[in-house]
MIKEFI-219244 format. One line per 3 residues: number of its first residue (from 1); their letters; for each residue x, y, z of N, C-alpha, C. Coordinates in Angstrom, 1 decimal. Layout:
<atoms>
NUM) A) X:Y:Z:X:Y:Z:X:Y:Z; ...
</atoms>
This chain:
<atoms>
1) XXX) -110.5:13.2:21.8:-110.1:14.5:21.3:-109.4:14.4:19.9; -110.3:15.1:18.6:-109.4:14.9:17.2:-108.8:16.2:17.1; -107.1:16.0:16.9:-107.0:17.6:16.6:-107.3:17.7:14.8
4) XXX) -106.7:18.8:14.6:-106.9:19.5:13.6:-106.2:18.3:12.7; -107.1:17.8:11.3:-106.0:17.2:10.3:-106.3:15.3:10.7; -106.6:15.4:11.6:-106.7:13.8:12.1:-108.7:13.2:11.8
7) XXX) -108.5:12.2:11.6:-109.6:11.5:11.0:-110.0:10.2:11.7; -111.5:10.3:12.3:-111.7:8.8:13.4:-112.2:8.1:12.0; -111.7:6.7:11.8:-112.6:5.3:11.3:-113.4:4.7:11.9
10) XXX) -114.5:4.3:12.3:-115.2:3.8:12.6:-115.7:2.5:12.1; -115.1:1.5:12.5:-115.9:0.6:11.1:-117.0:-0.8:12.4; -117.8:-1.4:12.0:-118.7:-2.1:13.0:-119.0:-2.8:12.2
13) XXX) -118.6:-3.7:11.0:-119.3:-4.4:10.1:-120.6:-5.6:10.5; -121.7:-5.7:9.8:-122.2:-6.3:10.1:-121.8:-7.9:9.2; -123.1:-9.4:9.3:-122.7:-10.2:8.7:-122.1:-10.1:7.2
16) XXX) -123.2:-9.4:6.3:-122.7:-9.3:5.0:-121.1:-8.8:4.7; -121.0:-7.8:5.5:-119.1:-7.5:5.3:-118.4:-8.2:6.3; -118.6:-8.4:7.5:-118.0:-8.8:8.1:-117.2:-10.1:8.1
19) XXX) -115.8:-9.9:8.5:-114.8:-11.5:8.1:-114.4:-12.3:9.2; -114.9:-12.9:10.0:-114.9:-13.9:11.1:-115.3:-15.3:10.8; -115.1:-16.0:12.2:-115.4:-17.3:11.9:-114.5:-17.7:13.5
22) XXX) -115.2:-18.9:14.1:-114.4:-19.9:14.8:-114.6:-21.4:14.5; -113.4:-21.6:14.6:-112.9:-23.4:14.5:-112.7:-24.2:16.0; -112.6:-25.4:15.6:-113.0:-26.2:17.0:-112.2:-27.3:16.5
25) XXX) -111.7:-28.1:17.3:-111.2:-29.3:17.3:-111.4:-30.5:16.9; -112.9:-30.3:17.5:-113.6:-31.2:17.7:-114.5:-31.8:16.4; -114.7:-31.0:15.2:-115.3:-31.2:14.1:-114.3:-30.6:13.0
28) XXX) -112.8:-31.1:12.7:-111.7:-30.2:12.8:-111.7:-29.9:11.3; -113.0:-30.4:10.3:-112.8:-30.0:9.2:-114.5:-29.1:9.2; -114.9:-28.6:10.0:-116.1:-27.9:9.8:-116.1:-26.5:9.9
31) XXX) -116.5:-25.6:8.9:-116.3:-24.0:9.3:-117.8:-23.5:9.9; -117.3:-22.6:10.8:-118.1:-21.7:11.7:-118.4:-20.4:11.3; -118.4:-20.2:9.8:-118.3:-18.9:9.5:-119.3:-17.8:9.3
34) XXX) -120.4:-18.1:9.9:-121.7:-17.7:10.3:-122.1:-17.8:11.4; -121.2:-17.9:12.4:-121.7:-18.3:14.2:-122.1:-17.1:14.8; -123.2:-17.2:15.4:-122.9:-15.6:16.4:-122.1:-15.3:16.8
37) XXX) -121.1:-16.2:17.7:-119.8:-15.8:18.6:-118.7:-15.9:18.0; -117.6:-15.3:18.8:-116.4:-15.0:18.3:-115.9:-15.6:19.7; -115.0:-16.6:20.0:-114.7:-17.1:20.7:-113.7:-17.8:21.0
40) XXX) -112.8:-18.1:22.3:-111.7:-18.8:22.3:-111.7:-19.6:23.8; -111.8:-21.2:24.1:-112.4:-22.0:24.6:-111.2:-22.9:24.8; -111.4:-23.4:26.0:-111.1:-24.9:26.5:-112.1:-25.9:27.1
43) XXX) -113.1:-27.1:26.1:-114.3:-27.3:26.8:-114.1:-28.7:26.7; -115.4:-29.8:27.1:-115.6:-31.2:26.7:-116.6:-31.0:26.2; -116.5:-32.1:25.0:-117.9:-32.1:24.5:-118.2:-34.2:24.3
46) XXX) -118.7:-34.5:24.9:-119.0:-35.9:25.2:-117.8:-36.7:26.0; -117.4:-35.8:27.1:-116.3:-36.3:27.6:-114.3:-36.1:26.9; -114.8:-35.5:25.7:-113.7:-35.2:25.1:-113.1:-33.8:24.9
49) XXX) -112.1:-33.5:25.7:-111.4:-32.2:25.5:-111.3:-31.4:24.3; -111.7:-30.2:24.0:-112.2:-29.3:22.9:-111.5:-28.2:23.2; -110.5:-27.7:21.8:-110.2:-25.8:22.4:-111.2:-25.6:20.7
52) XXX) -111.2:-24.1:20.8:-111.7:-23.3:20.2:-111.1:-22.2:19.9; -111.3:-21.8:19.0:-110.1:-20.6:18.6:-111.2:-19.6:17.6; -110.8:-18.2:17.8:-111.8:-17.2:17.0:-110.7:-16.3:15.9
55) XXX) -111.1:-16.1:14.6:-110.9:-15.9:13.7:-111.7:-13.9:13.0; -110.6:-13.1:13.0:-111.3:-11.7:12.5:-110.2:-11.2:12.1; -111.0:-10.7:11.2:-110.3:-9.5:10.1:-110.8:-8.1:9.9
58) XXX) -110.7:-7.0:9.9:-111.1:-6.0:9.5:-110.9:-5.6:8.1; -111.4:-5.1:7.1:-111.0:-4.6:5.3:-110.4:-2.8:5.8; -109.5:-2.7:5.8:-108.7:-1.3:6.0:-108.4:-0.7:4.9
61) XXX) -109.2:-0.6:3.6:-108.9:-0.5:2.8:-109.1:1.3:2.4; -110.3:1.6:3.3:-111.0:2.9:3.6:-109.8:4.2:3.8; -108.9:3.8:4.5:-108.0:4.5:5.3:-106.8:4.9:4.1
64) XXX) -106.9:6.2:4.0:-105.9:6.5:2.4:-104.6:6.2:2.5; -103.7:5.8:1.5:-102.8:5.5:1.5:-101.6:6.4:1.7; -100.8:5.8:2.7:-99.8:7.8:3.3:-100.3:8.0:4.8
67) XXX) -101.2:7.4:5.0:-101.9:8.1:6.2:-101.1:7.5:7.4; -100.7:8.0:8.3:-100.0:7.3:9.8:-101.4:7.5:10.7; -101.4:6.3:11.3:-102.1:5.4:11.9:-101.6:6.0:13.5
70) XXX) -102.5:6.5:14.5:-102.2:7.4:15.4:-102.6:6.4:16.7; -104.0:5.6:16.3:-104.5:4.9:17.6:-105.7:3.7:17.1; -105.3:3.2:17.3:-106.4:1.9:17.0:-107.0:1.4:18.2
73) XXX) -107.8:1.1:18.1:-109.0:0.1:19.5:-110.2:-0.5:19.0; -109.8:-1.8:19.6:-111.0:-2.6:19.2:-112.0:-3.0:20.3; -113.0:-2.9:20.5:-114.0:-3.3:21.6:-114.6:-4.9:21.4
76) XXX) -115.1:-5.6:21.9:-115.5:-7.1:21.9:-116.8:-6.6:22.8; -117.9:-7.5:22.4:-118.9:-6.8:23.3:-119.3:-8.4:23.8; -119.2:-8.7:25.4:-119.7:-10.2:25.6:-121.5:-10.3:25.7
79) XXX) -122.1:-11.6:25.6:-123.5:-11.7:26.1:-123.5:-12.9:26.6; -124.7:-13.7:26.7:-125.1:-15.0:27.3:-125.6:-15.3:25.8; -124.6:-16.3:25.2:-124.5:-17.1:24.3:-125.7:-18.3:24.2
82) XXX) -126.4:-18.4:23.6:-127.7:-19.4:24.0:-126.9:-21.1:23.4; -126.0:-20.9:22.6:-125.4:-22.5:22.2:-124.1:-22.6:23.4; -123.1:-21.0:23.3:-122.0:-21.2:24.1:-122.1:-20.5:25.7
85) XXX) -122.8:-20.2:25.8:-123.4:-18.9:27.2:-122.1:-18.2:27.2; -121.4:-17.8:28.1:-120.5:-17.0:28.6:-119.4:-16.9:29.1; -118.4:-16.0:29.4:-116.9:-16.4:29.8:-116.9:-17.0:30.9
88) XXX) -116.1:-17.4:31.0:-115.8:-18.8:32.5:-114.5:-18.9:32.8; -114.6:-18.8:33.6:-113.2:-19.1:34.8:-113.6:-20.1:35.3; -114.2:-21.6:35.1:-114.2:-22.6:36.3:-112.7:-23.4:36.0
91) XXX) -112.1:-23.1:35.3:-111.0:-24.3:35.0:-109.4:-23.5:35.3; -109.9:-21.9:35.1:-108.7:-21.2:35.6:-109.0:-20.4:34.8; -107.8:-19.1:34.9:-107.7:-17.9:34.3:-107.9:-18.3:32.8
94) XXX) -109.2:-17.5:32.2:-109.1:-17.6:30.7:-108.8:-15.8:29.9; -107.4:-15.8:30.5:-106.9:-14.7:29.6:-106.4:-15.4:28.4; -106.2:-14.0:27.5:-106.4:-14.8:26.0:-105.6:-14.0:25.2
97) XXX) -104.5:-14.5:24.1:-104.3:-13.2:23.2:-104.7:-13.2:21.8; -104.4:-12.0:21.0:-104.8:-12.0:20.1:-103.8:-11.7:19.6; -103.6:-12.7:18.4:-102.6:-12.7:17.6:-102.5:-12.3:16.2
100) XXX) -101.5:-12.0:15.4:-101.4:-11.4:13.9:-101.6:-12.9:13.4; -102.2:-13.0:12.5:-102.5:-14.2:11.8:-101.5:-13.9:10.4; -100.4:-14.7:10.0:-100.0:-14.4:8.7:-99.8:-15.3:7.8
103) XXX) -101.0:-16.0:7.5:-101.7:-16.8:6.1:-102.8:-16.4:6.0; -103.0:-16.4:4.3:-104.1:-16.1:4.3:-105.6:-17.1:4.5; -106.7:-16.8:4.9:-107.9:-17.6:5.3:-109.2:-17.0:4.6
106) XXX) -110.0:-18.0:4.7:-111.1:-17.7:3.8:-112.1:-17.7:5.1; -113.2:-16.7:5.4:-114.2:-17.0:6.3:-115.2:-17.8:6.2; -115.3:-18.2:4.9:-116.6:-19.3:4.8:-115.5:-20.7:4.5
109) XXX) -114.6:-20.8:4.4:-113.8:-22.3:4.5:-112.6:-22.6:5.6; -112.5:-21.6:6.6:-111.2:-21.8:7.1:-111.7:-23.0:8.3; -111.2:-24.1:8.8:-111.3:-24.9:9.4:-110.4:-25.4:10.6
112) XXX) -110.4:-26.0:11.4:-109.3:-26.3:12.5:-108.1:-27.1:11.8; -108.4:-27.8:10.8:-107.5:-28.8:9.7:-106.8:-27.8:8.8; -107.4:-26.5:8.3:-107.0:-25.6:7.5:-106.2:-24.3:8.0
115) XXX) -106.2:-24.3:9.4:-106.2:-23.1:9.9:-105.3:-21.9:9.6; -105.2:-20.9:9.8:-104.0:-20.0:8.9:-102.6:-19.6:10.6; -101.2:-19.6:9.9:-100.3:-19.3:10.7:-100.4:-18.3:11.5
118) XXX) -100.1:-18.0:12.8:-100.2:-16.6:13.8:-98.5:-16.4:13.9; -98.3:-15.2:14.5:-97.3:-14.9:14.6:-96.9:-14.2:16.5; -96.3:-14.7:17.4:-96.5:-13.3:18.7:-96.1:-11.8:18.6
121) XXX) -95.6:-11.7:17.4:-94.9:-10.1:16.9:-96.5:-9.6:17.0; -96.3:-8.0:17.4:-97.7:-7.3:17.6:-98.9:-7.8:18.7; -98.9:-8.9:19.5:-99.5:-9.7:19.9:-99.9:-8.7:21.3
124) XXX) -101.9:-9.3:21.3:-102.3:-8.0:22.5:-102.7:-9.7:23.4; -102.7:-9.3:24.9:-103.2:-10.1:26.0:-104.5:-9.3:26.5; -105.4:-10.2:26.8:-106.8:-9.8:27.2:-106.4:-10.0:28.5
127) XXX) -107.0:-9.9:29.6:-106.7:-10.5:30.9:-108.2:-11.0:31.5; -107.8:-11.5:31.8:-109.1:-12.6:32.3:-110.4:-11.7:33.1; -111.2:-12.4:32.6:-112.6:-11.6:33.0:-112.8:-11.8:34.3
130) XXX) -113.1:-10.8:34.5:-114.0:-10.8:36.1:-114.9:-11.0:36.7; -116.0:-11.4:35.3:-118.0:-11.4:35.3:-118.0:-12.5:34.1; -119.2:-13.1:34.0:-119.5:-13.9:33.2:-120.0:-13.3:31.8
133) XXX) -120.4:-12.2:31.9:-120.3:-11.2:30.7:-119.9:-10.0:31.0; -118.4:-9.7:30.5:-117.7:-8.7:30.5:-117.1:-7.9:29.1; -117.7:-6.9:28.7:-117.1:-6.2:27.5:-115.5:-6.2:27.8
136) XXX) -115.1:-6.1:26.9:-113.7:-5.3:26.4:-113.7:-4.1:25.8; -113.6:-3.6:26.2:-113.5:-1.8:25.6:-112.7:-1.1:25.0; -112.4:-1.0:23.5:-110.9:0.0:23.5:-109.8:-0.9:24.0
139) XXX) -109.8:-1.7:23.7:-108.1:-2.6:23.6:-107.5:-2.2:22.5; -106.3:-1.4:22.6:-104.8:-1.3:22.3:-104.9:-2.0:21.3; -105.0:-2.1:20.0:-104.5:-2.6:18.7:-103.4:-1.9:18.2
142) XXX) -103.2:-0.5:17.9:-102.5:0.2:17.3:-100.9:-0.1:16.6; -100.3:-1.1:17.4:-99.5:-1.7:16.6:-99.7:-2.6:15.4; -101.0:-3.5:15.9:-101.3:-4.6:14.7:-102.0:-3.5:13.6
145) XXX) -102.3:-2.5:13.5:-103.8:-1.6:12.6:-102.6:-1.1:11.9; -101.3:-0.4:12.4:-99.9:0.3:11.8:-99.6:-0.6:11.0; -99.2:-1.9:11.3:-98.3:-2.9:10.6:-99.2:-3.6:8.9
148) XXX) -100.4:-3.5:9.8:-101.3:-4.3:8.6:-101.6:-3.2:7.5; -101.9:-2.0:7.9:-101.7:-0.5:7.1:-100.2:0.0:6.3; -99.0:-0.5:6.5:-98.0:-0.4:5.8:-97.8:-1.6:5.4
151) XXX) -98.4:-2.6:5.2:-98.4:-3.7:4.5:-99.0:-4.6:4.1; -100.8:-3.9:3.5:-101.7:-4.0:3.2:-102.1:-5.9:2.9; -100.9:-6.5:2.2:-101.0:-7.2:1.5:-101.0:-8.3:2.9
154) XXX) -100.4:-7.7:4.3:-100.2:-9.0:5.4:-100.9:-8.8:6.2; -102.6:-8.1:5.5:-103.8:-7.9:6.8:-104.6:-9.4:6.3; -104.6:-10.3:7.5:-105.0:-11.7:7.4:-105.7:-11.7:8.5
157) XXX) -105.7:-10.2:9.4:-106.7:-10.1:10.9:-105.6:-10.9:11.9; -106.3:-11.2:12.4:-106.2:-11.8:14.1:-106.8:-13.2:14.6; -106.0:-13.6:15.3:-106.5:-14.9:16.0:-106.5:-14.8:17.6
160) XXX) -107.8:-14.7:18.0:-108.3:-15.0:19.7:-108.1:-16.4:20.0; -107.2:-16.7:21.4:-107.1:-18.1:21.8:-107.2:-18.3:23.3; -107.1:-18.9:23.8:-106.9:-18.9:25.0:-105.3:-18.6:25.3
163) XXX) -105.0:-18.4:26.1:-103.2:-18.3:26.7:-102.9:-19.9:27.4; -103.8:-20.2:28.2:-103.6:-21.8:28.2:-105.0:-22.4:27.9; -104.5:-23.2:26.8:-105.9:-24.2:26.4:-106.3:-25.3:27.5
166) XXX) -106.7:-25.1:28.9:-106.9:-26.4:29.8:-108.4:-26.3:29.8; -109.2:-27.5:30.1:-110.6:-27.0:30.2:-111.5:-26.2:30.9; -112.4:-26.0:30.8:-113.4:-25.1:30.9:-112.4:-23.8:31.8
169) XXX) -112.4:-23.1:30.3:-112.0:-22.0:30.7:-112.4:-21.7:29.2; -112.9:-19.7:29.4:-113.8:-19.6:27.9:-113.6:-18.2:27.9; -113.7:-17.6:26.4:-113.8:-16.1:26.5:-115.1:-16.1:25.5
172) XXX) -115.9:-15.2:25.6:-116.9:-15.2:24.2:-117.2:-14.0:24.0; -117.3:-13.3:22.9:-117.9:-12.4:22.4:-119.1:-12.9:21.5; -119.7:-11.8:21.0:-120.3:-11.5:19.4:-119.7:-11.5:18.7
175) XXX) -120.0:-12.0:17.2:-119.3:-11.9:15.9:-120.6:-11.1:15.6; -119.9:-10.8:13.8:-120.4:-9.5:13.1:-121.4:-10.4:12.4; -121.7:-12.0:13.0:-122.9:-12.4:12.4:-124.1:-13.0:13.9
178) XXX) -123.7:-11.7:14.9:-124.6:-12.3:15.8:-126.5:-11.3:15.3; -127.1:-11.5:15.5:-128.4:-10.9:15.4:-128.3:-9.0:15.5; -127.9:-9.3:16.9:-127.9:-7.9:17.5:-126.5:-7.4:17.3
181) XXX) -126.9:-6.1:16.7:-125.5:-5.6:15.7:-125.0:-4.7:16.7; -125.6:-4.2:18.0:-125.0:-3.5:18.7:-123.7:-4.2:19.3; -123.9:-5.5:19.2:-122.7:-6.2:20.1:-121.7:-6.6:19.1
184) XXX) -121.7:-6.1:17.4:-120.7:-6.7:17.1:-119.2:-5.9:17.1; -118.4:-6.7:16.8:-116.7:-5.8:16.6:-116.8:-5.0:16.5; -115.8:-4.1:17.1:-115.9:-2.5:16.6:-114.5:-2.0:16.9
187) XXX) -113.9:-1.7:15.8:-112.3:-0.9:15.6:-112.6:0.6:15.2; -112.1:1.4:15.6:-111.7:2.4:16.1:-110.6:2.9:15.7; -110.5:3.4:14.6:-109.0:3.7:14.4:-108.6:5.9:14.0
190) XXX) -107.9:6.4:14.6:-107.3:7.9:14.3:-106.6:7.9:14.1; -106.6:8.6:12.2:-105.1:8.4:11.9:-104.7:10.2:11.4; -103.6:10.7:10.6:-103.8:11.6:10.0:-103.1:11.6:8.8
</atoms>
């Protein structure tokens, strides 16, 4: 419901605008900045323990300056990943949060070796999925969308991780460079 004077954002960027990326451990100077998924992992890969960590930013630049920021939500849309498949619980709870990132990062260079600082101030908790592909709908940003909006200059996005990195436990979404654009990010913001 918008009242009178209030304004929905909509933004769903695809690859071309879109600012994501995930890093790995495991190839700790390689960027992922064109991956379909947006992801945050505890895995093996040749017998060797791997976290994964996902990387997004929204450009809020659209949103006029003055404006108070009423409600933000971001949706994650999961699928059956054909390199990473899907969220997993075999290792335990893979709740996850998503954190204020406050350094700045590049999406075509940021790396596990490079990675940029988070902060737990503003910090949202996913809670562990239930299904092997489970959306997120409308998760509660509104603190991080306020803060990064009165202080344009410390929007560096967010960092998805796991809450505990132990193995195989996994969350996955789409990124804004998966194929199918229906599944990618989508923030949600009413401000007036």
């Amino acid at each position: 419901l918008t009242m009178i004077g209030q304004d929905t954002l909509t933004l769903k960027p695809g690859s071309a605008q879109g600012i994501d990326a995930f890093i790995y451990d495991y190839e700790p100077d390689r960027n992922f900045h064109d991956h379909p998924d947006f992801m945050a992992a505890a895995w093996t890969i040749d017998g060797q323990d791997v976290d994964y960590r996902g990387l997004l930013k929204f450009n809020l630049e659209s949103i006029p300056e003055g404006a108070e920021i009423l409600k933000a939500e971001l949706s994650l849309y999961s699928y059956d990943s054909p390199s990473n498949e899907t969220h997993s619980t075999i290792g335990g709870s893979n709740s996850c949060f998503l954190q204020r990132i406050t350094s700045s990062w590049d999406a075509e260079s940021v790396t596990w070796n490079n990675a940029p600082s988070t902060t737990t101030d503003q910090q949202v908790q996913l809670d562990a999925s239930n299904n092997s592909i489970q959306d997120y709908l409308d998760i509660d940003v509104t603190d991080l969308i306020q803060y990064f909006h009165k202080n344009p200059d410390d929007n560096h996005g967010v960092l998805l991780s796991l809450e505990t990195e132990i193995k195989y436990r996994k969350m996955l979404f789409a990124s804004s460079d998966n194929p199918n654009s229906s599944l990618h990010p989508r923030l949600v913001i009413i401000y007036q």
